[in-house]
N, CA, C and O of each residue as an XYZ file, in Angstrom:
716
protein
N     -76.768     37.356    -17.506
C     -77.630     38.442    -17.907
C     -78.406     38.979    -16.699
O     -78.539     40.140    -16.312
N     -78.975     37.611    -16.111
C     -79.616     38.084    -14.410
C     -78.965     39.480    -14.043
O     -79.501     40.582    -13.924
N     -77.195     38.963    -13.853
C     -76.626     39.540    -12.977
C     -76.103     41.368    -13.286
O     -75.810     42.280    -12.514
N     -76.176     41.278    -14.618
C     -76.170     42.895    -15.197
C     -77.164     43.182    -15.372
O     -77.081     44.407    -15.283
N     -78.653     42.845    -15.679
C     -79.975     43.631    -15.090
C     -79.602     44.251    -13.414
O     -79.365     45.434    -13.167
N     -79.623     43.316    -12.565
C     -79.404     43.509    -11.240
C     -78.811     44.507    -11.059
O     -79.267     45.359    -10.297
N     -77.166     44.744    -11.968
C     -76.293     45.782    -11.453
C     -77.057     47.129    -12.133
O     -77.146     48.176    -11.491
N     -77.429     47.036    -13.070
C     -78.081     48.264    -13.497
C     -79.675     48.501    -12.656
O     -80.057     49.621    -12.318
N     -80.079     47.859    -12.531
C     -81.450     48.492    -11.067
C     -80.489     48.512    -10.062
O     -80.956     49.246     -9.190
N     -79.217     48.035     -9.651
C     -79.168     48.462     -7.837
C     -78.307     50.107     -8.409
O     -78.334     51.050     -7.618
N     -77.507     50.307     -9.974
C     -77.394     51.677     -9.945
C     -78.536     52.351    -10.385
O     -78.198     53.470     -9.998
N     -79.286     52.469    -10.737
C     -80.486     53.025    -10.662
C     -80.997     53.732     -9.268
O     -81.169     54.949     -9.201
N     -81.188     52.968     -8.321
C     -81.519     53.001     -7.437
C     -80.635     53.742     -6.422
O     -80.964     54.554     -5.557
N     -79.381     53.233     -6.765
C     -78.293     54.179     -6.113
C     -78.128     55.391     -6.514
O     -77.773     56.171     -5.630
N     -78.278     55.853     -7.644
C     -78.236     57.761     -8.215
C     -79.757     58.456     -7.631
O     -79.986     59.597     -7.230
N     -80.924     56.909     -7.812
C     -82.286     57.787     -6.844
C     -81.640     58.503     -5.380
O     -81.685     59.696     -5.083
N     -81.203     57.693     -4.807
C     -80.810     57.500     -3.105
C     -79.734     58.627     -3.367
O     -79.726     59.243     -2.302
N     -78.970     59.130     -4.075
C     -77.676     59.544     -3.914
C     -78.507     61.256     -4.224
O     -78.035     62.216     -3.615
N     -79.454     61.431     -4.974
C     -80.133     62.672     -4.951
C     -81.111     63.494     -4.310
O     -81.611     64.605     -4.489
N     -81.253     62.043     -3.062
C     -82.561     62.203     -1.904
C     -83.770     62.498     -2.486
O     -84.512     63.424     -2.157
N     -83.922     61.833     -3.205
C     -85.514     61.655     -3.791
C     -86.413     60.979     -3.069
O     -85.831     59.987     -2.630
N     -87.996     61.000     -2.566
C     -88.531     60.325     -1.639
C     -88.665     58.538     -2.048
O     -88.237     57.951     -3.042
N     -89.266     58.114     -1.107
C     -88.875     56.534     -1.884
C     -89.965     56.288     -2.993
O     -89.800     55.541     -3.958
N     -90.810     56.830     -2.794
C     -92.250     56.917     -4.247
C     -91.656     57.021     -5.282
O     -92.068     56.447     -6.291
N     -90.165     58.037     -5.286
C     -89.553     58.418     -6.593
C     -89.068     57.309     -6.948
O     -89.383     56.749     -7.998
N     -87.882     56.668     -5.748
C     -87.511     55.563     -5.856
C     -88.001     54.659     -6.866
O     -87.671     54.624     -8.051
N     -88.992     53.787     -6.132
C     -90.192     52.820     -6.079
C     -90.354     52.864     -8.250
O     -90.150     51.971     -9.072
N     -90.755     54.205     -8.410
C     -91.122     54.656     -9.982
C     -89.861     54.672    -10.787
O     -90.059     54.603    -12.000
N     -88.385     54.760    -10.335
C     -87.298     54.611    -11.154
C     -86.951     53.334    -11.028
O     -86.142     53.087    -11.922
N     -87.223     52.072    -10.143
C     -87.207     50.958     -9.897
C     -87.969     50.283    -11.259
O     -87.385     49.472    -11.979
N     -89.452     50.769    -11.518
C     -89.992     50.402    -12.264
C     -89.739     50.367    -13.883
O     -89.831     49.404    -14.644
N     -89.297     52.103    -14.242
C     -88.838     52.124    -15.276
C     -87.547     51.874    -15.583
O     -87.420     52.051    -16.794
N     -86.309     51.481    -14.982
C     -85.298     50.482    -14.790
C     -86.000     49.445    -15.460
O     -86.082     49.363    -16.685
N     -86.558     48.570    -14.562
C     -86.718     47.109    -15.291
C     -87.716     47.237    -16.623
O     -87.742     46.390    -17.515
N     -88.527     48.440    -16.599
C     -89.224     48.341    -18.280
C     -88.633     48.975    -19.353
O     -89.044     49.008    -20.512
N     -87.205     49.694    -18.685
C     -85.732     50.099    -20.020
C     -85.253     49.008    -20.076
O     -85.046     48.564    -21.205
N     -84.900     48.171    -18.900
C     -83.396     46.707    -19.767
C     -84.266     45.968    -20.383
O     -83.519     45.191    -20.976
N     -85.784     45.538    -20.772
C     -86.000     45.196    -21.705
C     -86.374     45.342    -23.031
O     -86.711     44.466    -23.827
N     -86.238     47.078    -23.255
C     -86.111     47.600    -24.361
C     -84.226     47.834    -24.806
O     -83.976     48.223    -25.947
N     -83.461     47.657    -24.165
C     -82.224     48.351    -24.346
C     -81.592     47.136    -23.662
O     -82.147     46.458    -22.798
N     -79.951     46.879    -24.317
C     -78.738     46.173    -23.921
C     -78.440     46.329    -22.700
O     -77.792     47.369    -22.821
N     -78.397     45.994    -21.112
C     -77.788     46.398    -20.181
C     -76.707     47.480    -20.153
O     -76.726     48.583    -19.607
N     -75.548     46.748    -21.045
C     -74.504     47.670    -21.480
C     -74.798     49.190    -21.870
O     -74.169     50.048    -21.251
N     -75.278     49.398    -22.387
C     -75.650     50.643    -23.293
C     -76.476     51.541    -21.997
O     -76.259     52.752    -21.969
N     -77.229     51.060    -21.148
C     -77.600     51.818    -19.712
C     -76.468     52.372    -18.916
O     -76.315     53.574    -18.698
N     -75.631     51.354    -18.467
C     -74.695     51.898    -17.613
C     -74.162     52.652    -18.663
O     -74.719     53.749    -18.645
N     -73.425     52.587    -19.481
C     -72.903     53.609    -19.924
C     -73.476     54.784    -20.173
O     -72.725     55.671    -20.582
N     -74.959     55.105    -19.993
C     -75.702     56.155    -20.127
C     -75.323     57.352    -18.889
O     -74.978     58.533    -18.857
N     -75.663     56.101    -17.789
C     -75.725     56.536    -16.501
C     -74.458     57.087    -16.155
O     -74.189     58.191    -15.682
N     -73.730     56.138    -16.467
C     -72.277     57.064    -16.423
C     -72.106     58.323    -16.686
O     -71.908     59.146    -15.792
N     -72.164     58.639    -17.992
C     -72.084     59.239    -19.269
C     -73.104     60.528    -18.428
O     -72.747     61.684    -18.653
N     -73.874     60.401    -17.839
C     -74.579     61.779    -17.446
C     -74.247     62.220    -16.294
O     -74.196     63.421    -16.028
N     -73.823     60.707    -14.982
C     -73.018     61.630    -14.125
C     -71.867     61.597    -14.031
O     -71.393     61.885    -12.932
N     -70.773     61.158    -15.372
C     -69.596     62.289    -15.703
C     -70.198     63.732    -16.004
O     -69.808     64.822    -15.584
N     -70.818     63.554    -16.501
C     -71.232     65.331    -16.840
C     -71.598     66.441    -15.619
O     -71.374     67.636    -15.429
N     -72.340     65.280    -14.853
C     -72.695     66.195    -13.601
C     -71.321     66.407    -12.362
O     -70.918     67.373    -11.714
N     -71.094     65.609    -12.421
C     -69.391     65.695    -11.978
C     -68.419     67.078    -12.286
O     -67.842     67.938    -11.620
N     -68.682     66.614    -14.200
C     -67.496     68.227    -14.414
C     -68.293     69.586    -14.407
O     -67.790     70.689    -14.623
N     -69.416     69.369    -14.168
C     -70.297     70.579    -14.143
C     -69.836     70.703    -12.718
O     -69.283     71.784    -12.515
N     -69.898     69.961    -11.739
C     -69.702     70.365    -10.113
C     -68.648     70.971    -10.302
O     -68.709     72.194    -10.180
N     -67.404     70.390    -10.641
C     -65.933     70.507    -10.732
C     -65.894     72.230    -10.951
O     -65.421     73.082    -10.199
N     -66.676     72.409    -12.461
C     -66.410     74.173    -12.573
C     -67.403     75.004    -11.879
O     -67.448     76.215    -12.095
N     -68.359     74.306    -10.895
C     -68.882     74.929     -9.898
C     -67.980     75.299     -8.795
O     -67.731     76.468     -8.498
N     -67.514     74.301     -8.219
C     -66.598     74.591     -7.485
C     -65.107     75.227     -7.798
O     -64.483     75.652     -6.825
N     -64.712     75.283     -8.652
C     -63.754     76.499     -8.761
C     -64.191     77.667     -9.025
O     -63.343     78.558     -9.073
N     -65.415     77.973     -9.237
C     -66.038     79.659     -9.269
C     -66.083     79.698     -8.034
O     -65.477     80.724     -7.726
N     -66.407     79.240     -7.210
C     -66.465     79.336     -5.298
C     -65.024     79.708     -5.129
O     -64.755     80.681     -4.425
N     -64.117     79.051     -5.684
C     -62.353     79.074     -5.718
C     -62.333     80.748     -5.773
O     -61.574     81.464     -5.120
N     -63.263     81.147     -6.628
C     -62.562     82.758     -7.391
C     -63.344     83.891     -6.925
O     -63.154     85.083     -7.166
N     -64.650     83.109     -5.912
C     -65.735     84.030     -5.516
C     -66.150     85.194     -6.558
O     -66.333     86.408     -6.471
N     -66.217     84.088     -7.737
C     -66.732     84.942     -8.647
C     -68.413     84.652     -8.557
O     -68.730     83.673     -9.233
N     -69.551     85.314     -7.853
C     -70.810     85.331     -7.913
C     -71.463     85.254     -9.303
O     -72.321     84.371     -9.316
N     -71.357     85.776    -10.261
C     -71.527     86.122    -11.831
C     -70.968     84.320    -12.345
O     -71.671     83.507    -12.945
N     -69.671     84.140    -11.920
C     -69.444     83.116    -12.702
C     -70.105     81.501    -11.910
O     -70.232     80.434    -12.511
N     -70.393     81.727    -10.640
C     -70.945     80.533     -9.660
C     -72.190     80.340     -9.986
O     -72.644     79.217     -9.763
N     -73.404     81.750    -10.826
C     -74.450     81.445    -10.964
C     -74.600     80.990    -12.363
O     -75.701     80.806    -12.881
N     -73.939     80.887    -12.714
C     -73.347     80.695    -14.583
C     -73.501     78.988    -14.624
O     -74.465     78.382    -15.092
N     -71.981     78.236    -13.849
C     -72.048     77.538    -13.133
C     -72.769     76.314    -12.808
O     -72.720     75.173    -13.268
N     -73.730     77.090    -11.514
C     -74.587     76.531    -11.449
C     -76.095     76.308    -12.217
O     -77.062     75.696    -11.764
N     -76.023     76.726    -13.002
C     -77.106     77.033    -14.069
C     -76.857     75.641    -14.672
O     -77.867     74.938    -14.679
N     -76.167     75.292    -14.988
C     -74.740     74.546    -16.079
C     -75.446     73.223    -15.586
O     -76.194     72.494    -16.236
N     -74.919     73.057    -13.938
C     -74.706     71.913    -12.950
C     -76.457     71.517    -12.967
O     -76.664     70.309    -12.845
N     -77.538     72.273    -13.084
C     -78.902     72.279    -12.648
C     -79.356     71.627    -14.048
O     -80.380     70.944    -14.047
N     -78.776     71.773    -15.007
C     -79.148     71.200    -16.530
C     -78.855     69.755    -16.510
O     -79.561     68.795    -16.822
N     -77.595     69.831    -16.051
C     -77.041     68.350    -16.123
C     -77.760     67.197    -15.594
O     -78.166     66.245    -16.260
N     -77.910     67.408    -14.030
C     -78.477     66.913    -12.725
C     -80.318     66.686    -13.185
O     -81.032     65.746    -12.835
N     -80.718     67.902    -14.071
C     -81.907     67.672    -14.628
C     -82.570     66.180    -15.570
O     -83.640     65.588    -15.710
N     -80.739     66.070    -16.185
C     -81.013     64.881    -17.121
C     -80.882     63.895    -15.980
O     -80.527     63.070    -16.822
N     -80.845     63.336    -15.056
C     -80.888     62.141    -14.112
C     -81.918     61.620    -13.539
O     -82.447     62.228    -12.608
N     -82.448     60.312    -14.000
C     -83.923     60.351    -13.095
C     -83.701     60.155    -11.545
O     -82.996     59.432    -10.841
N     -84.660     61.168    -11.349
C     -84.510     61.407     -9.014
C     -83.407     62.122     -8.631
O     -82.629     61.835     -7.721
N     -83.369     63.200     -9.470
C     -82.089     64.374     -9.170
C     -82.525     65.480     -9.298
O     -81.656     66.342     -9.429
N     -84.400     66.095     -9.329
C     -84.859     66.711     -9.196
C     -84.865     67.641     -7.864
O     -84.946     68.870     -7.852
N     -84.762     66.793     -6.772
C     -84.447     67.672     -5.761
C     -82.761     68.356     -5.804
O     -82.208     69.436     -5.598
N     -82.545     67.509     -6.050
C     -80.624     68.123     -6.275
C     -80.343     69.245     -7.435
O     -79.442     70.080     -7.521
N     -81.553     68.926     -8.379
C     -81.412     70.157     -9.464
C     -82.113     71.539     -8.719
O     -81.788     72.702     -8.956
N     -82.740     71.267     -8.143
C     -83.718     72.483     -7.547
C     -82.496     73.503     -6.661
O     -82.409     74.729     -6.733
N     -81.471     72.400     -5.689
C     -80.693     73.492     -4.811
C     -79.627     74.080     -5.553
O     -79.154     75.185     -5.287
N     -79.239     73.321     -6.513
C     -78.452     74.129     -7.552
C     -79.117     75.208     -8.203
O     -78.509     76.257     -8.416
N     -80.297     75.055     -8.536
C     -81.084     76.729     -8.884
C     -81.282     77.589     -7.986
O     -81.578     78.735     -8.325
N     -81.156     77.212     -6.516
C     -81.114     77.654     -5.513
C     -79.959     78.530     -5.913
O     -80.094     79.697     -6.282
N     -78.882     77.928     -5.821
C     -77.276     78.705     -6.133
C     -77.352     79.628     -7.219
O     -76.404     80.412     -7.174
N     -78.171     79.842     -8.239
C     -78.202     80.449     -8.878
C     -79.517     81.838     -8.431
O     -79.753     82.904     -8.998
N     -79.958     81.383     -7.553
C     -81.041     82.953     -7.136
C     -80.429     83.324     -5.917
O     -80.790     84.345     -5.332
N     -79.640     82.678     -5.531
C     -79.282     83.700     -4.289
C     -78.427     84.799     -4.585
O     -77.621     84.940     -5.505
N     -78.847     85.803     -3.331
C     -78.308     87.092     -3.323
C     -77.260     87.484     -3.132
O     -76.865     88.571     -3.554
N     -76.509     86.605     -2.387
C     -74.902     86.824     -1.965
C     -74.178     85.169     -2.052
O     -74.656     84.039     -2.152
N     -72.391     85.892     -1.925
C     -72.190     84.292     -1.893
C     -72.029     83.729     -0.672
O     -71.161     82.878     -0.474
N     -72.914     84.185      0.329
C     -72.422     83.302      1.796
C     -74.005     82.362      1.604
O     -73.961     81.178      1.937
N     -74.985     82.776      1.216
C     -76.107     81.905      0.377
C     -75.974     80.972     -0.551
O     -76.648     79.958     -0.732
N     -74.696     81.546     -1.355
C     -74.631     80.480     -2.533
C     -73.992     79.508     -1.579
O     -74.576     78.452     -1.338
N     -72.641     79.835     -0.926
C     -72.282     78.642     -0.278
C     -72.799     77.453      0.663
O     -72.367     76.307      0.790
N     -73.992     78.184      1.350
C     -74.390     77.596      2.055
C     -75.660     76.204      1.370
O     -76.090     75.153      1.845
N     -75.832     76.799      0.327
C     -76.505     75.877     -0.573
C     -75.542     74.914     -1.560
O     -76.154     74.113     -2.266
N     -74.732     74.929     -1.613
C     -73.266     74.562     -2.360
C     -73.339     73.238     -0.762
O     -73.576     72.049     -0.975
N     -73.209     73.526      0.002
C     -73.014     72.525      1.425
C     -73.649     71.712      0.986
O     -72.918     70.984      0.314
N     -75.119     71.232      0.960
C     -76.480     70.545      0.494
C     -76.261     69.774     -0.572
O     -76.428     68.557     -0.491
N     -75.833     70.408     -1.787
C     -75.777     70.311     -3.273
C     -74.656     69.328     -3.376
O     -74.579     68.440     -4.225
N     -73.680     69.607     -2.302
C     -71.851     68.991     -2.310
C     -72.462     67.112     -2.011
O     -72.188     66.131     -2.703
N     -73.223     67.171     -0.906
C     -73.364     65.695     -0.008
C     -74.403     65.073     -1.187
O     -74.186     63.934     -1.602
N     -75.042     65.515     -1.484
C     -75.830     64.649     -3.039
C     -75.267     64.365     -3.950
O     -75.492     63.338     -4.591
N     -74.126     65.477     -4.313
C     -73.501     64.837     -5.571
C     -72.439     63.892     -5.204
O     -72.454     62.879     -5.902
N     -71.934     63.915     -4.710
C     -70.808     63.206     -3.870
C     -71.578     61.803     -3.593
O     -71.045     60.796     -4.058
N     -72.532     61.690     -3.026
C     -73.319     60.331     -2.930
C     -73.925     59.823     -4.321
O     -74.087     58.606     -4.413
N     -74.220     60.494     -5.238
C     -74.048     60.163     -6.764
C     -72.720     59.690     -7.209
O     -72.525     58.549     -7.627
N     -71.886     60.532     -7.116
C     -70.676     60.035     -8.149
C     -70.012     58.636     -7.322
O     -69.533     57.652     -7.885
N     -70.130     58.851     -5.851
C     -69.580     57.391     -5.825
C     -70.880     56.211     -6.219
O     -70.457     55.088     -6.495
N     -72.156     56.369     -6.253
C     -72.638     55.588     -6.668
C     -72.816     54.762     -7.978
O     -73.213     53.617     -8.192
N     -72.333     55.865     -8.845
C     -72.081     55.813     -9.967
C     -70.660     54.544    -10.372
O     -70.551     53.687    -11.249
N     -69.790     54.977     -9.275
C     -68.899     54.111    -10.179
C     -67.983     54.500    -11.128
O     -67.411     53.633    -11.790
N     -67.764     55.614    -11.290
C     -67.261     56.233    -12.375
C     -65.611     55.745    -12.852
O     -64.848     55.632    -11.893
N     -65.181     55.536    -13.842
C     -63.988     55.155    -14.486
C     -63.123     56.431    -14.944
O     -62.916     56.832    -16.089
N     -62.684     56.946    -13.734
C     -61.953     58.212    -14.355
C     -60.701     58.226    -13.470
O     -60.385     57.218    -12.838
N     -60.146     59.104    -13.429
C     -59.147     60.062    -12.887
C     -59.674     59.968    -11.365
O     -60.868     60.190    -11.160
N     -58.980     59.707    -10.498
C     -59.373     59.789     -8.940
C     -59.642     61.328     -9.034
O     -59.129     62.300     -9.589
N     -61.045     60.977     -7.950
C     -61.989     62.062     -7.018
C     -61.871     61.985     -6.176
O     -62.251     60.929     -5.670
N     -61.195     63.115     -5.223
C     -61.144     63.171     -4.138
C     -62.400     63.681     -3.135
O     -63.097     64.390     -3.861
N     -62.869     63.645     -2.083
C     -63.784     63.897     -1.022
C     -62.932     64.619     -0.111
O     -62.153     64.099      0.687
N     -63.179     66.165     -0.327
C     -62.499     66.719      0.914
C     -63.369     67.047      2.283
O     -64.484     66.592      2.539
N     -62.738     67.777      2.944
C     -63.727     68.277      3.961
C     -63.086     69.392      4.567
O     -61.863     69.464      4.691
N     -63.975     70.362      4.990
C     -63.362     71.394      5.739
C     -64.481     71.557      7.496
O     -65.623     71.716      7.927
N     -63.266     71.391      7.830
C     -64.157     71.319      9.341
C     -64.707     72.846     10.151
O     -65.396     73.004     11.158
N     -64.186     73.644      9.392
C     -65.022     75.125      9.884
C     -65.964     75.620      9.052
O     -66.595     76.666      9.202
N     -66.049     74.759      8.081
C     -67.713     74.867      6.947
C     -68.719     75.170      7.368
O     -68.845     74.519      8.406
N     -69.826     75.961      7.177
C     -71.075     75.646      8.145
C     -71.023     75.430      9.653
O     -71.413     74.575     10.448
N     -70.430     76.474      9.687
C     -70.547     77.376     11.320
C     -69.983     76.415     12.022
O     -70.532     76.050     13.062
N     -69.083     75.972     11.698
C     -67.855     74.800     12.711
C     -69.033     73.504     12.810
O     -69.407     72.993     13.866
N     -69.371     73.231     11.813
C     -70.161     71.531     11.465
C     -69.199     70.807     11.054
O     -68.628     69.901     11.661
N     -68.902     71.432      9.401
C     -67.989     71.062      8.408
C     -68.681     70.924      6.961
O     -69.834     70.497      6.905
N     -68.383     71.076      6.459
C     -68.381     70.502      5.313
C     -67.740     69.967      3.946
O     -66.655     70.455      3.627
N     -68.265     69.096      3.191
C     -67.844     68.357      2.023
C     -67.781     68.724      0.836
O     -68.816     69.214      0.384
N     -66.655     68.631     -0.024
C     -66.835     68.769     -1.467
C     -65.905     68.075     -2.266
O     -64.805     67.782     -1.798
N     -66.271     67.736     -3.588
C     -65.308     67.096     -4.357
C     -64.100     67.711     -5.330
O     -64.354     68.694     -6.026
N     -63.192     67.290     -5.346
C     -61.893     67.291     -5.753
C     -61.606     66.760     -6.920
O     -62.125     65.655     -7.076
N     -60.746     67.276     -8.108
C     -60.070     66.167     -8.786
C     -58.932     66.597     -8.868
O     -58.272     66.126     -9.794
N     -58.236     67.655     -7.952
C     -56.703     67.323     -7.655
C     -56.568     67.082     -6.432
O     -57.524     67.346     -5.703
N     -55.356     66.519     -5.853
C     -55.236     66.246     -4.372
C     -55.017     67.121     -3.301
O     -55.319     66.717     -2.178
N     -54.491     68.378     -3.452
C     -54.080     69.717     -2.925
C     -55.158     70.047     -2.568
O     -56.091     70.087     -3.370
N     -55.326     70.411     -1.105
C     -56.558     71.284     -0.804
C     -57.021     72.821     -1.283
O     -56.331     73.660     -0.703
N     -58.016     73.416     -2.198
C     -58.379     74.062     -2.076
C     -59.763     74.717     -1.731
O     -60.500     75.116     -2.633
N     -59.972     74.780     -0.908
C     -61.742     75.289      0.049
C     -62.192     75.888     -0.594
O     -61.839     77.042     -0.353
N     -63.031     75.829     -1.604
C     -64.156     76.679     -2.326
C     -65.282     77.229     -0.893
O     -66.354     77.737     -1.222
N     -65.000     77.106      0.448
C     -66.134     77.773      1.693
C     -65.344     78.621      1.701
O     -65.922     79.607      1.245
N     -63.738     79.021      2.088
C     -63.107     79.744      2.977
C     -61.919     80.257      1.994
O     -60.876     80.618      2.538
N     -62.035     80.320      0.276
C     -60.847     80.509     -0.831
C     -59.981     82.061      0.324
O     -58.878     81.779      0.794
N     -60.459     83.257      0.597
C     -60.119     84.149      1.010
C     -59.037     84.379      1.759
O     -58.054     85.094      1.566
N     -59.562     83.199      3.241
C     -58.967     83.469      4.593
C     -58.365     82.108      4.793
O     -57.552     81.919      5.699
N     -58.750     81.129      3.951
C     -57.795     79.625      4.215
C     -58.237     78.506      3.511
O     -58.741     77.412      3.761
N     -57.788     79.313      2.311
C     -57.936     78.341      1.131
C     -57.217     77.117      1.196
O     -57.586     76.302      0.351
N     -56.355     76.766      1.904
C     -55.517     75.555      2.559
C     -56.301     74.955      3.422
O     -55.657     73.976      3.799
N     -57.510     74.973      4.058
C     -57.888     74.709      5.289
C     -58.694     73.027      4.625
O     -59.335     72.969      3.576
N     -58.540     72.343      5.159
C     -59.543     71.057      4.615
C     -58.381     69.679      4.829
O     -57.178     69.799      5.061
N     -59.065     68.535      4.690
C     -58.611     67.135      4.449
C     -59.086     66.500      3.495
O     -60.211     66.616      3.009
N     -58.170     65.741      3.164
C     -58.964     64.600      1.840
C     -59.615     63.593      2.641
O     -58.958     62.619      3.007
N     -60.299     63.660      2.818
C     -61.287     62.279      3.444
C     -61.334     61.092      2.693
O     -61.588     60.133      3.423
N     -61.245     60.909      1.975
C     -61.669     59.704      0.910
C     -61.122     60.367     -0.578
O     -60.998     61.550     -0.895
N     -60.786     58.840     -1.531
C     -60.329     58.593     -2.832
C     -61.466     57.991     -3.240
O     -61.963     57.139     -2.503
N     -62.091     58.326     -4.499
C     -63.324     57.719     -4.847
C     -62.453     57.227     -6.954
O     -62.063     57.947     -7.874
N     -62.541     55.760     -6.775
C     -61.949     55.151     -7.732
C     -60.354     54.975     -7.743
O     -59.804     54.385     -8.673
């Protein structure tokens, strides 16, 4: 029993960390962690936790294929969607905020560039999570963000660049299999 309290505070702690919440946030989801597993079954947590970032997952998923279609109308739709989800997570407040970000910006070289930000949080969520699904891929495109690069998640293996759909929608690597 020790040992599934444990796993449910170190995921706890891992979806705080995975949404860059300060450690105060931390510190306070640490707390209410251990004063939920003694109201509630261990079991019945993780599967919560799951259960919300599968959701935030397929909310990314149809975020990122509106980037696919550079449909602006449908990316702020979207992300509206993704900012609800991410809302239900405790210490995903900052991660819900840049997704509303995606939804007030004026163009989509704004949305994307906030989509960059939004990509490396969720991505550090879902593998923290653990999730029991269908392999997620971690791509990357190395002319992302002004020849930096950047990251986003996948759930087919074929590259398609939600930064660059236009001029090289082929352009990217799978970096990592997550599950």
């Amino acid at each position: 029993m020790k040992t599934i309290k444990g796993f449910c505070l170190l995921a706890a702690l891992a979806a705080a960390t995975a949404c860059n919440q300060p450690a105060k946030q931390q510190d306070s989801t640490k707390a209410d962690s251990t004063a939920t597993n003694a109201a509630k079954p261990a079991e019945t947590q993780v599967a919560a936790d799951t259960a919300n970032t599968s959701d935030v997952l397929n909310a990314y998923i149809a975020l990122k294929d509106e980037f696919i279609k550079s449909d602006v109308a449908g990316i702020k739709t979207a992300a509206t969607d993704l900012e609800g989800k991410l809302s239900g997570i405790k210490g995903c407040t900052e991660t819900a905020t840049v997704a509303h970000q995606i939804t007030t910006a004026a163009d989509i070289k704004a949305q994307r560039d906030a989509f960059l930000v939004l990509s490396k949080d969720v991505i550090a969520l879902v593998k923290g999570a653990k999730l029991k699904s269908a392999p997620i891929y971690v791509d990357f495109c190395p002319m992302a963000d002004g020849g930096k690069g950047g990251y986003w998640l996948s759930s087919t293996k074929p590259i398609v660049n939600p930064y660059f759909p236009e001029h090289m929608k082929e352009c990217g690597s799978v970096k990592e299999q997550i599950n």
